[in-house]
C-alpha positions as CSV (number, residue, x, y, z in Angstrom):
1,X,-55.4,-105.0,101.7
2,X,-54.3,-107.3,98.6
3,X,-54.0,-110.2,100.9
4,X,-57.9,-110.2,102.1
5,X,-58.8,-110.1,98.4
6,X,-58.9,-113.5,96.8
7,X,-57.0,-114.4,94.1
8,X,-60.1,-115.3,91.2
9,X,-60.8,-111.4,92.7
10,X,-57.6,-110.1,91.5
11,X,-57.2,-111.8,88.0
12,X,-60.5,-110.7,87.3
13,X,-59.7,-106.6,88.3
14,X,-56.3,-107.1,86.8
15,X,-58.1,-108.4,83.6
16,X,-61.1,-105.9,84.1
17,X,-58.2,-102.5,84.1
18,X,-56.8,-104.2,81.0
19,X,-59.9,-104.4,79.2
20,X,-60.9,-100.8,80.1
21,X,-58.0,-99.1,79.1
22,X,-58.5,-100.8,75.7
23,X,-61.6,-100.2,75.4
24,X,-61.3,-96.5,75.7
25,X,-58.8,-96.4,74.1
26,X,-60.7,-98.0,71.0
27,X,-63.6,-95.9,71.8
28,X,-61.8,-92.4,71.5
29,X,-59.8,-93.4,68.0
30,X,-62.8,-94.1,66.6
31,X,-64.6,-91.1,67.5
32,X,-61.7,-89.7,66.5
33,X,-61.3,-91.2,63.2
34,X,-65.1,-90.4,62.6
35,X,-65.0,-86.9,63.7
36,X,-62.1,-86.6,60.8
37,X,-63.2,-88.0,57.9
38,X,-67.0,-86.5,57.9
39,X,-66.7,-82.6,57.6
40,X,-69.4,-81.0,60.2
41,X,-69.8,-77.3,58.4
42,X,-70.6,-74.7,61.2
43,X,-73.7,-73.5,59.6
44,X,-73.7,-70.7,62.3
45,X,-70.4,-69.0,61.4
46,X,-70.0,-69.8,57.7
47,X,-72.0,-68.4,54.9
48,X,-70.9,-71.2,52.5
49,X,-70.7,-74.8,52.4
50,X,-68.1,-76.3,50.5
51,X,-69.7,-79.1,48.5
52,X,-68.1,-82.7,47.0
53,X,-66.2,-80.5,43.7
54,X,-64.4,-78.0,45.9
55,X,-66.3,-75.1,45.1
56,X,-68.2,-73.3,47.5
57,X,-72.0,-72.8,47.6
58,X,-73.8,-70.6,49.6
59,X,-75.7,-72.3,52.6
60,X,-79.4,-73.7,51.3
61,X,-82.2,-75.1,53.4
62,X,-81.6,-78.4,52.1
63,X,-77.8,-77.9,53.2
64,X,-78.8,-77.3,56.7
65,X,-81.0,-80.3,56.5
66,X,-77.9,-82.4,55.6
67,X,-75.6,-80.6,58.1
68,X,-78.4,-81.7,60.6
69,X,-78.5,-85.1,59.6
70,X,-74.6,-85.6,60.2
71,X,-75.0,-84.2,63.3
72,X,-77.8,-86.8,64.6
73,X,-75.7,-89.4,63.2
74,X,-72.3,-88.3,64.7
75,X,-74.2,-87.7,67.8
76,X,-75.7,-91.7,68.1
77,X,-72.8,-93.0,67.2
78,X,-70.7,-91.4,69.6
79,X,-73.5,-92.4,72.4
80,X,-74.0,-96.0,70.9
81,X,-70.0,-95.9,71.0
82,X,-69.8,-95.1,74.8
83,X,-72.9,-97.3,75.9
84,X,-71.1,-100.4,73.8
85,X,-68.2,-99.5,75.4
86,X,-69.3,-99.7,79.4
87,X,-71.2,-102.8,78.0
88,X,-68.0,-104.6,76.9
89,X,-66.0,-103.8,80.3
90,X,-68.9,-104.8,82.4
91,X,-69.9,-108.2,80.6
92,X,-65.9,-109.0,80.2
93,X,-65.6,-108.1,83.7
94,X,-68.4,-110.7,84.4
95,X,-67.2,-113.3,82.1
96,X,-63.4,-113.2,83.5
97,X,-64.5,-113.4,86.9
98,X,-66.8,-116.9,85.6
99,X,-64.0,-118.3,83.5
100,X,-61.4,-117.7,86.7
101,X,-63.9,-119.7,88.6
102,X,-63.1,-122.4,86.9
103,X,-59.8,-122.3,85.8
104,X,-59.0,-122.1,89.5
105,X,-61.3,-124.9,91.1
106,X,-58.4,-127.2,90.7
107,X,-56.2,-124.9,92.8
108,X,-59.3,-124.9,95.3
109,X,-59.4,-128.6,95.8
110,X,-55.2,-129.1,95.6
111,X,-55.8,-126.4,98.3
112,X,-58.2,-128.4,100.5
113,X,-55.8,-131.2,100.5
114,X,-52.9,-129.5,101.6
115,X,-55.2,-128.1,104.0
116,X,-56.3,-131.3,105.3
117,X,-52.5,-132.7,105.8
118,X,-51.0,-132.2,109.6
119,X,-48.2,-133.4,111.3
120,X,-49.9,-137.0,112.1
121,X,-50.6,-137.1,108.4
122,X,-47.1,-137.0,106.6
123,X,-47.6,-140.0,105.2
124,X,-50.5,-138.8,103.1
125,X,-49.6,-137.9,99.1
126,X,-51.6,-135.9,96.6
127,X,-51.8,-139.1,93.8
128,X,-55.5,-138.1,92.2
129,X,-54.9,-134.9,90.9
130,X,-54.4,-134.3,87.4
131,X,-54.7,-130.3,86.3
132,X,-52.3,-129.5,83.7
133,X,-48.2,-129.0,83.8
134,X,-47.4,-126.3,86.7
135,X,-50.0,-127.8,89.4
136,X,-49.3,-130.9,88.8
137,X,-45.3,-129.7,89.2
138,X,-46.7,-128.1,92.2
139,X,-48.6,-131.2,93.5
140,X,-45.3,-133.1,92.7
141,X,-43.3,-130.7,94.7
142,X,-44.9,-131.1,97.5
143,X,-45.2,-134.8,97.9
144,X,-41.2,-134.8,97.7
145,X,-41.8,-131.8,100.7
146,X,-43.9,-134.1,102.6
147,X,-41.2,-136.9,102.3
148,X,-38.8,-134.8,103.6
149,X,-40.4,-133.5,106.7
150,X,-41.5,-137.4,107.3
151,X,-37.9,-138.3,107.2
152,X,-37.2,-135.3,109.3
153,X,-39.9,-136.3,111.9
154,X,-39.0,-139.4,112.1
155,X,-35.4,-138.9,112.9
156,X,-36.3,-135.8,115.1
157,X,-38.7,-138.6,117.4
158,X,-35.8,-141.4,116.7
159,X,-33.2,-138.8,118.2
160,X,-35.5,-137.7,121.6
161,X,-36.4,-141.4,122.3
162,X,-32.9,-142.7,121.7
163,X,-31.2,-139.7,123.8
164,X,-34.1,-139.7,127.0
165,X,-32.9,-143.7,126.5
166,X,-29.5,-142.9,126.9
167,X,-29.8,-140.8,129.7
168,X,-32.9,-143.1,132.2
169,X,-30.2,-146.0,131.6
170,X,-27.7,-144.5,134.0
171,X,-30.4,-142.6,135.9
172,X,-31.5,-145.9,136.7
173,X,-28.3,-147.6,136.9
174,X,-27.4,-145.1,139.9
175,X,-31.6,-145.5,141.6
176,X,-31.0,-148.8,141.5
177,X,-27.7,-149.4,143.5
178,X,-28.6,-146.8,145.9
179,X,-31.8,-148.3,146.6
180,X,-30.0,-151.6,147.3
181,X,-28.0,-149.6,149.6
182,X,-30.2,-148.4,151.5
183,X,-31.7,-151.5,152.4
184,X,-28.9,-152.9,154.5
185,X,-29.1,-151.0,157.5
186,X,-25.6,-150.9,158.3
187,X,-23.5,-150.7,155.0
188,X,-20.1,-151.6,155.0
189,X,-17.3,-149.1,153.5
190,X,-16.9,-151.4,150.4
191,X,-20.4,-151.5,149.6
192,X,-20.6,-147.6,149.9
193,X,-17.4,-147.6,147.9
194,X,-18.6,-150.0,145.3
195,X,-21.8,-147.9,145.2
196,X,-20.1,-144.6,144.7
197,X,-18.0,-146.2,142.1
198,X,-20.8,-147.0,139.8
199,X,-22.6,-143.8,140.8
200,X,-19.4,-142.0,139.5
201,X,-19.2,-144.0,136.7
202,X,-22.6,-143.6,135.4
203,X,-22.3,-139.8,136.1
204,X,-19.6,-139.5,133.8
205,X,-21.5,-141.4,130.9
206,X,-24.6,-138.5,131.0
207,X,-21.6,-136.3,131.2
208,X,-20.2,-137.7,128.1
209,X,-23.6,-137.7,126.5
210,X,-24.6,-134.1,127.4
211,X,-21.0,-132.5,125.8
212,X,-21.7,-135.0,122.5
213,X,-25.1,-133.1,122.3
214,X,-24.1,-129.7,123.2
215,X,-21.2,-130.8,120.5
216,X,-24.0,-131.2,117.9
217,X,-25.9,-128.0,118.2
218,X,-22.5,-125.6,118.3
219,X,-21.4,-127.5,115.2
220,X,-23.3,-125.1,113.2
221,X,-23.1,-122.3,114.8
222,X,-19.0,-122.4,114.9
223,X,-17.0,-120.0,113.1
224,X,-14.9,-121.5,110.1
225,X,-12.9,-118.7,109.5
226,X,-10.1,-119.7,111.2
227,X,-6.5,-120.2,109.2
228,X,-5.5,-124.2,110.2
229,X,-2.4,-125.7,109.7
230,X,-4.0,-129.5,109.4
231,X,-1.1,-131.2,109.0
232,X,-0.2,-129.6,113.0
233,X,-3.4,-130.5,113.9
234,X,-3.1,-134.1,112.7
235,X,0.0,-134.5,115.0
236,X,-1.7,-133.2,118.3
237,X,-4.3,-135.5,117.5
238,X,-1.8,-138.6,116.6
239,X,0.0,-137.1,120.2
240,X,-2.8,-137.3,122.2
241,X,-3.8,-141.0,121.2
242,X,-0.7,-143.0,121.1
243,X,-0.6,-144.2,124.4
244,X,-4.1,-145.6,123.9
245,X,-2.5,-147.1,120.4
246,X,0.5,-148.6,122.5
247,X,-1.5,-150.4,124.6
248,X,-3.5,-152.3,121.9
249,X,-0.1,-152.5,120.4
250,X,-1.7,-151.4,117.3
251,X,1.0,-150.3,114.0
252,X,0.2,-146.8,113.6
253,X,1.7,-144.9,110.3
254,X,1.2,-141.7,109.3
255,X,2.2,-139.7,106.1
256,X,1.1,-136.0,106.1
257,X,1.4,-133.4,103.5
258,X,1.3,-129.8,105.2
259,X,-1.7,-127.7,103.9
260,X,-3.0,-124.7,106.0
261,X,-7.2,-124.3,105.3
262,X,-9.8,-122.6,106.7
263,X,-11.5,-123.8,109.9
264,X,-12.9,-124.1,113.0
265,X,-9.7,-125.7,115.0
266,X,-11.5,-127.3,117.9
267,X,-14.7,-128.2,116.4
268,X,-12.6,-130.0,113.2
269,X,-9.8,-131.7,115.9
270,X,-13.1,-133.2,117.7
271,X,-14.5,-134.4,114.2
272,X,-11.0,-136.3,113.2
273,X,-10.4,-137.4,116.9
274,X,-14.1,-139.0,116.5
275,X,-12.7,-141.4,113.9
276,X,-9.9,-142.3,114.9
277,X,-11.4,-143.0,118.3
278,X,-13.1,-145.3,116.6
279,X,-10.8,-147.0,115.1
280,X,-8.9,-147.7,117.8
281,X,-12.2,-148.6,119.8
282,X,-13.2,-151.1,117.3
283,X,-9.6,-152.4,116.3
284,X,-8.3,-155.9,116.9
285,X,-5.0,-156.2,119.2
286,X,-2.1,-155.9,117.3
287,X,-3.8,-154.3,114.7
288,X,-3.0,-150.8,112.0
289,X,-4.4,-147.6,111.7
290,X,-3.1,-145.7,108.7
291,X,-3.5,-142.0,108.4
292,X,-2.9,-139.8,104.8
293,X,-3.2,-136.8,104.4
294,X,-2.6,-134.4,100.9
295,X,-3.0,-131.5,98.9
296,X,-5.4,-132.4,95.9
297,X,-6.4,-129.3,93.6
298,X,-8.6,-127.1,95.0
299,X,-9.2,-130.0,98.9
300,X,-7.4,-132.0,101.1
301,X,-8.3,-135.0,101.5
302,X,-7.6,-137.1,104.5
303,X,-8.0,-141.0,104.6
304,X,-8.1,-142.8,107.9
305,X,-7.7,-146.5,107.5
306,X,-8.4,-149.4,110.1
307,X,-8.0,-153.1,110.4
308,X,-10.8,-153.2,112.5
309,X,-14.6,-155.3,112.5
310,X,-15.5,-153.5,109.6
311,X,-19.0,-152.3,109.1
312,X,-21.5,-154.3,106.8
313,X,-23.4,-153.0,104.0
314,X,-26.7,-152.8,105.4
315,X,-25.4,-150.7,108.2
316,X,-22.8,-148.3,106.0
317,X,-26.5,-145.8,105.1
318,X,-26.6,-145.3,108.8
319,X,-23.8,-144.9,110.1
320,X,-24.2,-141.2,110.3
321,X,-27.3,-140.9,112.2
322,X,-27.4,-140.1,116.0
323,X,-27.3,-142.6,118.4
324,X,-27.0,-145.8,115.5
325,X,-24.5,-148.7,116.5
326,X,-24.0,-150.9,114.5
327,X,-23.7,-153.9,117.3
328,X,-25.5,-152.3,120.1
329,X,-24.5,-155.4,122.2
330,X,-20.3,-154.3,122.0
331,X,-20.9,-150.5,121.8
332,X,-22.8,-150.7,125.1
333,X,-19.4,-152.6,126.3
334,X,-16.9,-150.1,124.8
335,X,-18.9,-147.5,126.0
336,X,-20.3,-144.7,123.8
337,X,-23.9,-143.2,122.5
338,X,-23.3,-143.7,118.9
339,X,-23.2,-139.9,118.3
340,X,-19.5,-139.7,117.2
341,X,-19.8,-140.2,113.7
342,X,-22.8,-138.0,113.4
343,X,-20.7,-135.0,115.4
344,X,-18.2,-135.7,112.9
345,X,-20.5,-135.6,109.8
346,X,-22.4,-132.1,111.2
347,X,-18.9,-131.0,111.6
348,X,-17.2,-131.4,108.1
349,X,-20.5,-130.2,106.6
350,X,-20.2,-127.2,108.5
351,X,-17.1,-126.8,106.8
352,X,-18.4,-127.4,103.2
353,X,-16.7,-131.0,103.2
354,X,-17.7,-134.1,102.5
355,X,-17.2,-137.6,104.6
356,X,-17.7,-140.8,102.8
357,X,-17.0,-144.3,104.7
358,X,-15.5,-147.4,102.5
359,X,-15.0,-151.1,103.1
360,X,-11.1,-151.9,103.2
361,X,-10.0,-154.6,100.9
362,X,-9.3,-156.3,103.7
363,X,-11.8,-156.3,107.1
364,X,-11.7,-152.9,108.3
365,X,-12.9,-149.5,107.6
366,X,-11.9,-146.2,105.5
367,X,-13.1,-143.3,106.3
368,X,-12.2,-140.2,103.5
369,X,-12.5,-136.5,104.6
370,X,-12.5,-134.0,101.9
371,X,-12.0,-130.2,102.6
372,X,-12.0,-127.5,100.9
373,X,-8.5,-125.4,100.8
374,X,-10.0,-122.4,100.4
């Protein structure tokens, strides 16, 4: 019911009930305080009338006359009281409900142009309003909203363009070499071969691309409750890579303080094996990947170091978005979607971390992983 009333509706009842419980209030003290200070005899019951020196007199014609009098004047005052009374509610009533009016036209037009805003209109900001300290906070507020949501937008459309990109490319890769197929009438076994080879190949790219994305939305849905023991987890991972790091030739050292934390085992193994995938991706041959890992207060921090191309520092504020390379010409060589550092980033937020990438001193990359032990 409170919701179809507006709100210059309810100040003014609010501020109406006020004013009529202190009005009444006032009203009854003072027929109260009037009613005690002037004596009313009861000329019907009492024979005497005690007069101003305390002595009693018996009841005279002329004291009936002034009984009478009070009476009248008691009486008008008490109706004068009442009638002033209904008179103050209803024109305080009347006056509230003006003055909310206008105390509240600036909350109708800030209204009107939030109304007027839609999803094709983020860019617009509330810059001509001026209306005293908490609208103008209010107005303030929601500008910063609307840049938020426009930066949300524009990554949400930025994401569905890049990853309906990612997935035509193959999708056309594959059209196209079966139509070229199927224009020689008789194929040969090593064109059919060569054809299924790049069918295959292309297959297992959307393949890739699909688990990297199914990856990102079960990131924050995983449970992080898990007990860990990192420094076990660092040596699967170091396990599973090495031949890849032997056939780069690439000096690998590792120094690992043990530390057990809470965690989600396979989704925080995928978010460490992300960077140091890419370190070996992007590494020079004969290179070195340093890992350390230790026990710091209340986190554990893990650095992974590279020798690598290095990233410059126009690229470093994007690195974490889906589907950004940084040179789109060798990531499309080395394979990839440029969604493992943002899997990686979801990930260790998910885990109330923090990832944070660095320049070496020399070319190459550091990336720093910070978890919380408990």
């Amino acid at each position: 019911m409170t919701k179809k009333i507006s709100l210059r509706m309810r100040l003014t009842l609010i501020t109406s009930a006020i004013l009529a419980v202190f009005c009444i209030m006032f009203t009854l003290f003072s027929l109260y305080n009037a009613n005690s200070n002037f004596v009313i005899p009861d000329v019907a019951n009492d024979n005497n009338v005690q007069g101003s020196t305390g002595v009693e007199a018996p009841i005279s014609d002329e004291n009936v006359k002034y009984v009478d009098v009070i009476l009248v004047g008691y009486n008008a005052f008490s109706t004068s009281s009442y009638i002033f009374m209904i008179i103050s509610i209803i024109l305080g009533s009347l006056l509230m409900y003006a003055f909310s009016g206008v105390a509240l036209k600036q909350v109708r037009l800030l209204t009107q142009k939030i109304a007027n805003i839609d999803k094709n209109e983020l860019s617009f900001r509330i810059t001509d309003f001026s209306a005293g300290d908490e609208l103008n906070k209010l107005a303030d507020s929601f500008n910063m909203m609307l840049t938020r949501l426009d930066i949300a937008f524009a990554r949400e459309s930025r994401f569905s363009a890049n990853a309906a990109h990612e997935l035509k490319t193959p999708l056309t890769v594959i059209k196209t070499n079966l139509d070229v197929l199927y224009l020689d009438e008789c194929p040969t076994k090593e064109d059919c071969l060569e054809s299924l080879e790049v069918v295959k190949k292309q297959t297992n790219r959307m393949i890739a691309l699909v688990d990297d994305l199914l990856t990102m939305s079960t990131a924050n849905v995983c449970n992080t409750d898990n007990y860990v023991d990192i420094d076990a987890m660092l040596g699967e991972i170091a396990a599973e890579y090495e031949p890849r790091i032997s056939e780069m030739h690439i000096r690998f050292n590792i120094d690992v303080k043990a530390c057990r934390i809470k965690a989600n085992h396979v989704m925080l193994k995928h978010a460490i094996s992300n960077i140091l995938d890419n370190a070996i991706k992007y590494n020079y041959q004969g290179g070195e990947i340093e890992i350390r890992a230790y026990p710091e207060e209340n986190n554990y921090t893990l650095c992974i170091s590279d020798t690598g191309i290095g990233i410059s520092e126009e690229h470093v504020k994007h690195i974490f978005e889906p589907f950004y390379r940084v040179d789109k010409s060798r990531s499309r060589a080395i394979g990839g979607a440029g969604l493992g550092l943002a899997i990686a980033y979801d990930i260790i937020l998910k885990h109330q971390g923090t990832i944070e990438y660095s320049a070496a001193k020399q070319k190459g990359s550091i990336f720093k992983i910070v978890l919380p032990i408990e």
